[in-house]
DOMARLUM-344336 format. One line per field, with one value per residue (C-alpha): residue in three letters; x, y, z. Coordinates in pm, 1 decimal. Layout:
aa	c(ALA  ...);
c1	c(X  ...);
c2	c(Y  ...);
c3	c(Z  ...);
END
This chain:
aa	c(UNK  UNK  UNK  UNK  UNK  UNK  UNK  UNK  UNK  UNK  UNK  UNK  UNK  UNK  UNK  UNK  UNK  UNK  UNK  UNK  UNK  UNK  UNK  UNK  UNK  UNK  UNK  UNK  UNK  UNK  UNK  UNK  UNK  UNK  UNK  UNK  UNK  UNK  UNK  UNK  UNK  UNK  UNK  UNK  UNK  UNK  UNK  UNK  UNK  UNK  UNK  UNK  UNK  UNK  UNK  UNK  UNK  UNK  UNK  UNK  UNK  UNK  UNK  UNK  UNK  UNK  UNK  UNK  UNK  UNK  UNK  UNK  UNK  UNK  UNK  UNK  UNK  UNK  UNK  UNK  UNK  UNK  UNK  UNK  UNK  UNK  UNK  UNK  UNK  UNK  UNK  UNK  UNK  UNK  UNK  UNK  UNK  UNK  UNK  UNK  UNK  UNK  UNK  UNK  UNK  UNK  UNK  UNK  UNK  UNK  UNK  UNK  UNK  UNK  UNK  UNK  UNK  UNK  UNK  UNK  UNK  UNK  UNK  UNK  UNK  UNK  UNK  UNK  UNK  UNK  UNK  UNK  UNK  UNK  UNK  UNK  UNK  UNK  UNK  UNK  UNK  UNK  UNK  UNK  UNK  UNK  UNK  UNK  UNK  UNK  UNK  UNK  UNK  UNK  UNK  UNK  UNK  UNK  UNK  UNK  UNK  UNK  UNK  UNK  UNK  UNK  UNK  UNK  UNK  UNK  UNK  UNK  UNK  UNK  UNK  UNK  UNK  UNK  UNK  UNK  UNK  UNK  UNK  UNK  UNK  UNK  UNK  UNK  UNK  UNK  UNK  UNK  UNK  UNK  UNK  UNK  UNK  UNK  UNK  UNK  UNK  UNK  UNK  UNK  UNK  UNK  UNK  UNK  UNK  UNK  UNK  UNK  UNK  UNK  UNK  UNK  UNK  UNK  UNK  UNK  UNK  UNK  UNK  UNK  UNK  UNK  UNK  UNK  UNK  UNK  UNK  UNK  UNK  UNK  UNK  UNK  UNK  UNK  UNK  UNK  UNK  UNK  UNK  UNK  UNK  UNK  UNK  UNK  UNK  UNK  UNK  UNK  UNK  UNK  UNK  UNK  UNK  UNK  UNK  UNK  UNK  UNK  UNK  UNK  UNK  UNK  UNK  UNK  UNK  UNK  UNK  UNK  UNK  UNK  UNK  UNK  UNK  UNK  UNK  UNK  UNK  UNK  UNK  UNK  UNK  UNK  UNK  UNK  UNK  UNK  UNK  UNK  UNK  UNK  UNK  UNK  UNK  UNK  UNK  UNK  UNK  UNK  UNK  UNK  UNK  UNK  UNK  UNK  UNK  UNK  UNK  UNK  UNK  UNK  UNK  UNK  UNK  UNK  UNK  UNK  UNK  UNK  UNK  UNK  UNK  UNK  UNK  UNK  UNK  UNK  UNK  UNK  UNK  UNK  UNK  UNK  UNK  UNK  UNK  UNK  UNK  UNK  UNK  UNK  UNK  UNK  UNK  UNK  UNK  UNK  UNK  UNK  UNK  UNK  UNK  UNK  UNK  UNK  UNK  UNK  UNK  UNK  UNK  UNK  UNK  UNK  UNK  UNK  UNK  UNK  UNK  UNK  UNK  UNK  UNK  UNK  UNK  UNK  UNK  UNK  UNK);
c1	c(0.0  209.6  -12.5  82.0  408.8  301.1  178.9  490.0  690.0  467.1  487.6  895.3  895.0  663.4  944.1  1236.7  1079.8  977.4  1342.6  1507.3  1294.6  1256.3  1594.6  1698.3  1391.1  1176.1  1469.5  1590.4  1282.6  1253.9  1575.3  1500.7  1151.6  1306.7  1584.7  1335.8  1108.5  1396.5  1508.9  1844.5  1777.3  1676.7  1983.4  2219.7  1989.6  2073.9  2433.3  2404.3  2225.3  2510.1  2807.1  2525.2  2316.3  2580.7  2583.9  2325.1  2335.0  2101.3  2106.8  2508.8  2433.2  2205.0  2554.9  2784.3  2471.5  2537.6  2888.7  2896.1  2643.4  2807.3  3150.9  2975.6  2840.2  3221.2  3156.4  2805.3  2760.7  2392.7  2145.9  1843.1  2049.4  2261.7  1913.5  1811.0  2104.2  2056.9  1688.7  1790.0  2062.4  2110.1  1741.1  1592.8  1938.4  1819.4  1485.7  1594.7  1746.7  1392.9  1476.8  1169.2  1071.2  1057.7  1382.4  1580.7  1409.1  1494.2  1812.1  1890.5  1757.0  2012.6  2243.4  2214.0  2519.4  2628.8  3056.1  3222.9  3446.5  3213.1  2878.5  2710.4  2626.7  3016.1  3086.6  2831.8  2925.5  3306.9  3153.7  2919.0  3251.8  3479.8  3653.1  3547.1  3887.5  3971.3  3664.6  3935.8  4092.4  3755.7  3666.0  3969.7  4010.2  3662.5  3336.7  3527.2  3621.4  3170.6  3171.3  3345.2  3184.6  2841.8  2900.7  3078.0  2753.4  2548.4  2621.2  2694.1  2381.0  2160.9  2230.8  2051.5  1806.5  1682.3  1694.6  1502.9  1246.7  1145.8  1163.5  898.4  688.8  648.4  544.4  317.2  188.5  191.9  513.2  387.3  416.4  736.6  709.2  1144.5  1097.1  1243.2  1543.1  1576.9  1772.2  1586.1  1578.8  1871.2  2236.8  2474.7  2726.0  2465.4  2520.6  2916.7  2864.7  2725.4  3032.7  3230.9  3527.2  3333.2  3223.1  3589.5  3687.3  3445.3  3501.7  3809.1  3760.4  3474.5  3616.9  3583.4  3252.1  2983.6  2636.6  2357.7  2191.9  1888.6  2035.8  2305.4  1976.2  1836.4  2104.5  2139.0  1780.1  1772.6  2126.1  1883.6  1616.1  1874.1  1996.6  1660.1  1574.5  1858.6  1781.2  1421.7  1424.8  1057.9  962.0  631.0  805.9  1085.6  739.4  549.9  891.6  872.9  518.3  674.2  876.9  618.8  403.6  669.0  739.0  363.7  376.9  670.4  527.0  199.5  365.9  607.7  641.7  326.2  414.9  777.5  603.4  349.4  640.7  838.9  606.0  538.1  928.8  964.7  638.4  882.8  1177.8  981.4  801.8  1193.8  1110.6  1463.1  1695.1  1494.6  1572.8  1913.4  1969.2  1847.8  2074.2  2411.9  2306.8  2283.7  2638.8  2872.6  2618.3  2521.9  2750.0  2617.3  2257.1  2297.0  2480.9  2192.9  1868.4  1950.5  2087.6  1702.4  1520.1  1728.5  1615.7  1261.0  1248.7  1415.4  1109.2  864.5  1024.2  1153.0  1470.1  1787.8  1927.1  1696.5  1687.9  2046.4  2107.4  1857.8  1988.4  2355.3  2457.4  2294.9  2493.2  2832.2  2770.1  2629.9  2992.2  3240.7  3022.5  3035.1  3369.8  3422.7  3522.6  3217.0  3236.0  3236.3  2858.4  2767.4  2884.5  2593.4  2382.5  2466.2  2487.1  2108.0  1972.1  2113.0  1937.4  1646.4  1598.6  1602.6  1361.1  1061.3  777.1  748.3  1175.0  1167.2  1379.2  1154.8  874.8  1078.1  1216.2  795.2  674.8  961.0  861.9  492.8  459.6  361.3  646.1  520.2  643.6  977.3  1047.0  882.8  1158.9  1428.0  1336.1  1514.9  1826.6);
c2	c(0.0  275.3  556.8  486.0  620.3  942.8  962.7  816.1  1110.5  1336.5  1210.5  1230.2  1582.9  1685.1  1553.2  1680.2  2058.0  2075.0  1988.7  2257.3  2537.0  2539.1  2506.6  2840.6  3008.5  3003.3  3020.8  3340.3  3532.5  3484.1  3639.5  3958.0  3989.2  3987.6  4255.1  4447.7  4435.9  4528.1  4811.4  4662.5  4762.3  5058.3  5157.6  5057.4  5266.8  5534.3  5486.8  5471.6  5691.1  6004.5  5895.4  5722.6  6023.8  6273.4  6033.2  6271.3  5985.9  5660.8  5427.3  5476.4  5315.9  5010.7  4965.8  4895.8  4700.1  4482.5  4412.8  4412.2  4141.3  3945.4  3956.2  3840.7  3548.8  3397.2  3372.2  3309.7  3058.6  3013.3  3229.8  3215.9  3299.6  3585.0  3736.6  3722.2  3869.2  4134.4  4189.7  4237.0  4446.0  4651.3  4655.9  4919.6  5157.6  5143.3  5272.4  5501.7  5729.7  5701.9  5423.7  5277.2  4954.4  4733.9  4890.7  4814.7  4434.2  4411.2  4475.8  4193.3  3973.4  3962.0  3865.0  3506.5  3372.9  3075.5  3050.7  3036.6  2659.3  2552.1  2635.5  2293.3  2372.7  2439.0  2125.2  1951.3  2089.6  1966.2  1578.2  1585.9  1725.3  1415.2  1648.5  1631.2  1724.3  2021.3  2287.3  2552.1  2524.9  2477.2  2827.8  2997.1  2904.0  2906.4  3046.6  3338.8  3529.7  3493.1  3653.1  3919.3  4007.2  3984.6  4173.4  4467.1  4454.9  4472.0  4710.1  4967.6  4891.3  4925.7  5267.8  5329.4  5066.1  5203.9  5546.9  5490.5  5302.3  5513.4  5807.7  5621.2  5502.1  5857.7  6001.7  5750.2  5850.1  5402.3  5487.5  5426.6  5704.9  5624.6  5788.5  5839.7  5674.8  5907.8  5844.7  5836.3  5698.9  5458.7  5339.4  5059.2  5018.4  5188.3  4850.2  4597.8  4756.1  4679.7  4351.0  4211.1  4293.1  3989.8  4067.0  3913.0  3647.3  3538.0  3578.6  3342.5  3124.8  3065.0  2995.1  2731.2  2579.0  2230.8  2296.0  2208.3  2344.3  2317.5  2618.5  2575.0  2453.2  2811.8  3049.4  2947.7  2966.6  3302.4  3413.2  3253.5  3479.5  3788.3  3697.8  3689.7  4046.6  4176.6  4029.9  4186.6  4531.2  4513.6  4315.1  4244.1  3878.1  3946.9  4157.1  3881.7  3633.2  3873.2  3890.6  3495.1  3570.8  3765.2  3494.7  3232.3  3418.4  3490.9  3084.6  3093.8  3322.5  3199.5  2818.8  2912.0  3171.6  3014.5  2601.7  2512.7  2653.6  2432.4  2097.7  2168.5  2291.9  1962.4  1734.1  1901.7  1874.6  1517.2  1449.7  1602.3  1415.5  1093.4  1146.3  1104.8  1378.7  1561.4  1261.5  1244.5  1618.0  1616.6  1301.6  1460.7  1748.1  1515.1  1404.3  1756.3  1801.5  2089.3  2335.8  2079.4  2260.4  2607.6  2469.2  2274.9  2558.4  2792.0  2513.3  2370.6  2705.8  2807.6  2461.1  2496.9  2836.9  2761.7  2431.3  2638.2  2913.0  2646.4  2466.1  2750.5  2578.0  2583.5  2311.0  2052.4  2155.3  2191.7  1815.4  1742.4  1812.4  1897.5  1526.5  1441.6  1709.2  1625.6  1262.6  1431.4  1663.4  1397.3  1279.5  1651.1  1654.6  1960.8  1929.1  1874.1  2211.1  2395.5  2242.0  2225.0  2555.5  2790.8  2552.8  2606.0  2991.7  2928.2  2774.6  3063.5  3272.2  3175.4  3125.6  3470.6  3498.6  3240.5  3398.5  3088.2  3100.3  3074.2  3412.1  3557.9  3509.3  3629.2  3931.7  3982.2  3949.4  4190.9  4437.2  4356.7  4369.2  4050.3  3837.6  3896.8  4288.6  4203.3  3940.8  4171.5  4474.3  4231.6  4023.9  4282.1  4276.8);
c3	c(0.0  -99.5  -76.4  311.7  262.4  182.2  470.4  692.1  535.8  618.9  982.9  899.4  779.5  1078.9  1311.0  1120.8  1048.6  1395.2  1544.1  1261.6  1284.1  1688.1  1687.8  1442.5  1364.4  1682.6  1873.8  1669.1  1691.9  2047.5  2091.3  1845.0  2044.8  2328.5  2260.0  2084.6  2422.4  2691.8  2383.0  2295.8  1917.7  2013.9  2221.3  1887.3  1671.5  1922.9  1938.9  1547.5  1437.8  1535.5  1263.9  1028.5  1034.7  892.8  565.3  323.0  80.8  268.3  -78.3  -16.9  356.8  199.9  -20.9  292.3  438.6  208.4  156.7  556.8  541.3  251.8  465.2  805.7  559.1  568.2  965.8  992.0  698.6  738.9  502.0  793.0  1131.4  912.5  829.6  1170.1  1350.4  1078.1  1140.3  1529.4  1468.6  1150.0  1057.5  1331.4  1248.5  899.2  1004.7  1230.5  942.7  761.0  469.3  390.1  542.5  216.2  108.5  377.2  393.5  42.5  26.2  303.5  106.0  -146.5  119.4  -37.8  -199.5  35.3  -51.7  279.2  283.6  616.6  466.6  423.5  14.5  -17.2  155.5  -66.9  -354.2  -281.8  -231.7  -568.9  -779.8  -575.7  -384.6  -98.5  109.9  -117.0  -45.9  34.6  -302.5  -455.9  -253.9  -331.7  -695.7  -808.7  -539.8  -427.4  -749.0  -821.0  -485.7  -548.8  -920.2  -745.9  -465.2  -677.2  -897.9  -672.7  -462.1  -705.8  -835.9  -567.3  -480.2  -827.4  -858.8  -518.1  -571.6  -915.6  -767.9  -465.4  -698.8  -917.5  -611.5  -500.3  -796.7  -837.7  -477.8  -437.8  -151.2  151.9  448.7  632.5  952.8  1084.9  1387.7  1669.5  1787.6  2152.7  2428.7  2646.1  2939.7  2892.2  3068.5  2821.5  2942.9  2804.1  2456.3  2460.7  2611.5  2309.4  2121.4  1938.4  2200.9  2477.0  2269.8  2121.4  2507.9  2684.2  2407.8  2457.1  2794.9  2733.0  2392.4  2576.2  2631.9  2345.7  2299.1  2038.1  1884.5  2078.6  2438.1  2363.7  2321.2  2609.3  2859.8  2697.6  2732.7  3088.5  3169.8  3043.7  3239.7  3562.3  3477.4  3442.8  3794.4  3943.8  3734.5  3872.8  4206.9  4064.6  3989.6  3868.0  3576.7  3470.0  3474.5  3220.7  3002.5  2968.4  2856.8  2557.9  2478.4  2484.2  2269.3  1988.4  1964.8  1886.7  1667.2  1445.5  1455.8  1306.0  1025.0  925.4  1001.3  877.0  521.4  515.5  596.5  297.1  94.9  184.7  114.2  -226.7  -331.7  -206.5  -436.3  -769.1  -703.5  -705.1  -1024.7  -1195.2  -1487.6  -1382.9  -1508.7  -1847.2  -1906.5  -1843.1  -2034.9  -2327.5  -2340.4  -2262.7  -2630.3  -2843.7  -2898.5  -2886.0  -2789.5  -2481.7  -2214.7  -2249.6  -2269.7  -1989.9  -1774.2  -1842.0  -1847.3  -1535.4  -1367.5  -1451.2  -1363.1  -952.8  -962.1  -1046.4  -798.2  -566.1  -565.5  -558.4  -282.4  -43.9  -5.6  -223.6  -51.2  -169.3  -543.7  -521.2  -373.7  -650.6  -953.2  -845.8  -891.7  -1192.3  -1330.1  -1175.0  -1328.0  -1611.7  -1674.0  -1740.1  -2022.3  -2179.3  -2139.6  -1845.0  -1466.3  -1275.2  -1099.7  -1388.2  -1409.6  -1036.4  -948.6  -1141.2  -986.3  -659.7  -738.8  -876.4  -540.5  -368.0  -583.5  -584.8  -244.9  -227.8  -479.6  -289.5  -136.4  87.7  186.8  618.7  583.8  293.3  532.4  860.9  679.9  548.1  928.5  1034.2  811.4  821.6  458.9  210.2  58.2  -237.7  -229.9  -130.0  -392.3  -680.9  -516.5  -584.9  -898.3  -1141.5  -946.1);
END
C-alpha cells in the first residue's frame, strides 16, 4: 500500500521541520523579540544613528549594508540565522534614518550567496565534484572570485536601482508614508550595549572551547542569563514572569507563520523528485552536442532556480539536480564544478527569490509587509 508512505513522510517531515525550525527560527525570533522588548535595538539605533546620520546619501548606507552582510556570511555561513542577527541588529538603524521599510528588507535579502568553505552547500558541492577534502581550493580558486563580481555589482547597483524606484513610487503617490521613527535613548544600561560585542564572545570562548552546545540549548542559557539580569535590574519577579510571557508568545507566533508553510512545501518537493522527470531532461541534453554545455549551464541554472522558488529551499533543489549534473559533466567533457557551481549559485538565488523562503517570510513578518512585495523589489536585481 504505498499511498501509506506518503503519509509516513509526512509524519517524517513533521518531526524533522519541527526539530530545525525550533531550533533556528523560533529560537531566533525569540531572541530579536526579546531585545526588541527590553530596547536593545533601540539603544544601537541610538548609538548609530550620530556617525550614520551625517551620511546625506542613505542608498550609499544600503551599499555597505550589504557588503557588511556578505563579509559576516564567511563567519556566519547560514542564510536564515545571518538574516536574523541582521533583522535584530542593523534593521531598526536602517529605520531610524527614515529608509523605507521594504527597502531596507529588500536589500537583506540579497544577502544570499552561500561561498564560505564551512557552509554545508560548499561542503556539498566539494563531495558531488569528488573532492570532498579540497573545499578551500575549490573556494579559493573558483566560489570566491563569483563573490566578489556579485558583490561589486550589486552594490553599485543598488544605490541606483533604489533610488530609481522610490523616486517612481512617489510620484506615483503608491510609496507608503514612512514615519522616521524618533530616535531616543531609552531606558537601557549603556554597558549591556558593549557587552554584546564579538570581544566578549571570542573571550568566553576561549575559555569554554571544551565545552559544546547546540543552537537551541546556547539560546536558552542566553535568554535565561537575560532573564537573571533583568531580575537583578528590577528586584521584581512578577516583571521577569510577564517577560517569559513575551517569549512564549513569539514561539507561537513563528510556529503558526512560518512552520506550517515548510512541511506543505516539503512534502510538495519530495512528491517532484519521485516522479523522476529531472533525469529524463538532463539526459536529453548530454546528447545535443557541442552546444550541450552552455545549454545545460543555463537550463539547469534556470530549472534549480525555479524548484528552488517552488520549494523555499535551495538546498533541496540543489542536492537534486547537483549530482545528476556532476555525473552528467564527465560525459560533456568539463570538470564537474564547472557544471555544479551555477547551480549552486542558482539555489542561492532563488531562495532569495521564494515567497514561501523561512527568511523571505521572517524578513515579510519583520517588516509587516507581504512576501510577495519584497520578492517583486528584488526580482530585477
Amino acid at each position: 500500500m504505498c499511498f501509506l508512505d506518503v503519509y509516513k513522510f509526512l509524519s517524517a517531515t513533521f518531526a524533522k521541520t519541527l526539530r530545525s525550525w525550533i531550533d533556528y527560527y523560533v529560537c531566533g525570533w525569540v531572541c530579536y523579540i526579546y531585545e526588541a522588548y527590553q530596547c536593545l535595538s533601540s539603544k544601537l539605533a541610538f548609538v548609530a544613528n550620530a556617525p550614520l546620520g551625517k551620511i546625506k546619501n542613505k542608498y550609499l548606507i544600503l551599499s555597505g549594508t550589504f557588503v557588511v552582510g556578505m563579509m559576516l556570511k564567511i563567519v556566519i555561513s547560514s542564510y536564515a540565522e545571518l538574516i536574523l542577527l541582521l533583522l535584530a541588529s542593523i534593521y531598526p538603524v536602517l529605520i531610524s534614518l527614515g529608509i523605507r521599510p521594504i527597502t531596507a528588507v529588500s536589500v537583506l535579502s540579497l544577502i544570499t550567496l552561500d561561498y564560505c568553505p564551512k557552509d554545508g552547500n560548499s561542503i556539498n558541492m566539494a563531495k558531488m565534484v569528488g573532492e570532498p577534502d579540497n573545499v578551500v581550493g575549490l573556494f579559493l580558486n573558483y566560489q570566491l572570485w563569483n563573490v566578489v563580481a556579485y558583490v561589486v555589482i550589486i552594490a553599485l547597483v543598488i544605490q541606483l536601482y533604489y533610488a530609481y524606484v522610490d523616486k517612481r513610487d512617489r510620484a506615483n503617490s503608491s510609496a507608503e508614508n514612512v514615519e522616521v521613527a524618533e530616535i531616543t535613548n531609552p531606558q537601557c544600561p549603556f554597558f549591556i550595549f558593549y557587552c554584546r560585542g564579538y570581544l566578549l564572545c571570542c573571550y568566553l570562548g576561549h575559555i569554554f572551547a571544551g565545552i559544546k552546545l547546540d543552537v537551541v540549548s546556547a539560546n536558552f542559557i542566553a535568554i535565561s542569563f537575560c532573564f537573571l539580569i533583568e531580575f537583578i535590574r528590577h528586584r521584581d519577579g512578577k516583571r521577569v514572569s510577564e517577560d517569559i510571557v513575551v517569549v512564549l508568545k513569539a514561539m507561537a507566533e513563528i510556529f503558526v507563520s512560518v512552520v506550517s508553510i515548510i512541511i506543505a512545501t516539503s512534502v510538495f518537493a519530495e512528491g517532484i523528485k519521485a516522479l523522476g522527470g529531472l533525469e529524463v531532461i538532463v539526459g536529453y541534453l548530454a546528447s545535443m552536442g557541442n552546444v550541450a554545455v552552455l545549454l545545460c549551464i543555463i537550463v539547469l541554472s534556470f530549472l534549480v532556480f525555479g524548484i528552488t522558488i517552488i520549494m523555499g529551499s535551495g538546498i533541496a533543489a540543489f542536492s537534486a539536480i547537483g549530482n545528476i549534473a556532476a555525473n552528467l559533466a564527465p560525459k560533456l567533457g568539463i570538470k564537474s564544478i564547472i557544471l555544479v557551481l551555477p547551480l549552486e549559485i542558482a539555489s542561492c538565488l532563488g531562495r532569495a527569490a521564494s515567497p514561501i523562503a523561512g527568511s523571505i517570510l521572517a524578513l515579510a513578518g519583520f517588516a509587516k509587509l507581504e512576501p510577495l512585495a519584497i520578492i517583486k523589489r528584488t526580482l530585477p536585481l
